[in-house]
N, C-alpha and C positions, 0 to 999 in steps of 0.2 A: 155212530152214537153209542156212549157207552152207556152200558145198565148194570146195575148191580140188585143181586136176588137173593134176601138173607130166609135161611129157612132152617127148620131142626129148635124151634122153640117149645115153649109147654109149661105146664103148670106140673114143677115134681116136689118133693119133699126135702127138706133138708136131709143132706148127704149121698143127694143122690148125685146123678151126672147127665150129662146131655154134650151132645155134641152140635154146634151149630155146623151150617154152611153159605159160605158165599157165592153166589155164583155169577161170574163176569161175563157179559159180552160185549165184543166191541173194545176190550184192554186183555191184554196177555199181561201179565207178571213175569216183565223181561228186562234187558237191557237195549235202553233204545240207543239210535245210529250216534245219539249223540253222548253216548257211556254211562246216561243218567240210571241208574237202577231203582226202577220201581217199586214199589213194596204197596201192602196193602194190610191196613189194621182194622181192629175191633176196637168200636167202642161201645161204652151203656151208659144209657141214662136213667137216673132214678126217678120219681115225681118229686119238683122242688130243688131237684140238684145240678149242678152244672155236668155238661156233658164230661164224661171218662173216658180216656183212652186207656185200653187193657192190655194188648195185646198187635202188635204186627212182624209179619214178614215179609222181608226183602228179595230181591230177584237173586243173588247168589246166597241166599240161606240163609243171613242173619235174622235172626229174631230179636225182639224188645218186649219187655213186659214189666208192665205196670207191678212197684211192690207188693200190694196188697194183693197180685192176685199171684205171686210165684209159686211154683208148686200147686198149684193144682188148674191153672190152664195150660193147656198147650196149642199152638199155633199149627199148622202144617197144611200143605198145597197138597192137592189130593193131584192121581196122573194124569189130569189133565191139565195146563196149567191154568188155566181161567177159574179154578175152583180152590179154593182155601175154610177150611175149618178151624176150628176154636173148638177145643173138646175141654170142658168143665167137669171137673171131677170135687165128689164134698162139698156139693152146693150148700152155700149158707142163705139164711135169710135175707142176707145184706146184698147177695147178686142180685137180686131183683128188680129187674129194670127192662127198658126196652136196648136190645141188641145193634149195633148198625155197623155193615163193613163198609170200608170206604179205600178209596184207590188213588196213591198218590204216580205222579210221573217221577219224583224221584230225583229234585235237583239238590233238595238237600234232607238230610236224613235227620229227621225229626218225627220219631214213630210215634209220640204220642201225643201231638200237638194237632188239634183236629183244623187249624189252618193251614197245616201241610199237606191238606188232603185237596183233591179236586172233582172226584166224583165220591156218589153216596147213596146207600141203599134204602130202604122204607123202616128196615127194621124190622126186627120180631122179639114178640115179648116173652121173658123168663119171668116166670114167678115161682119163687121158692116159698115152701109151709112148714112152718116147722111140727 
């Protein structure tokens, strides 16, 4: 059964940073027997707005990210591999949203499109102040 466990949220001030994390069990961020590469992204949603994809990475390293947020998220699989963070630097007011990583299998690469996803986490909320 897989689970996903998003955590590293909080209430900071505009310009600050926060690092989230994801944590998987039950999926590895690999290439399964069938060469599909899995990836795993971030998204947010605001109150009112439709869900966001921000940010994902793939099982050989690619990354994708949402324009609006270039330059100041970054993606990265911590060493183990079931763990992926989203480090946010220069928080604006405008991040403010609930966080959720979600884990695709990987048949086709569509990193910000949350029906490419197949599992998903609970979330944790960011709230920026200015």
């Amino acid at each position: 059964q897989v689970q996903l466990v998003e955590s590293g949220g909080g209430s900071v001030q505009s310009g600050g940073s926060l690092r989230l994390a994801c944590a998987a069990s039950g999926y590895t961020l690999s290439t399964d027997y069938m060469g599909y590469l899995g990836y795993i992204g971030w998204f947010r949603q605001a109150p009112g707005k439709e869900r966001e994809g921000v940010a994902a990475l793939r099982s050989d390293e690619v990354r994708a990210y949402a324009h609006s947020v270039q330059g100041r998220f970054i993606i990265s699989q911590g060493n183990a591999e079931n763990t992926v963070y989203l480090s946010i630097d220069n928080l604006k007011t405008e991040d403010t949203a609930m966080y959720y990583c979600a884990a695709a299998e990987g048949r086709e690469w569509r990193p910000l499109d949350a029906s490419s996803y197949t599992y998903w986490g609970q979330g944790t909320q960011v709230t920026v102040s200015s």
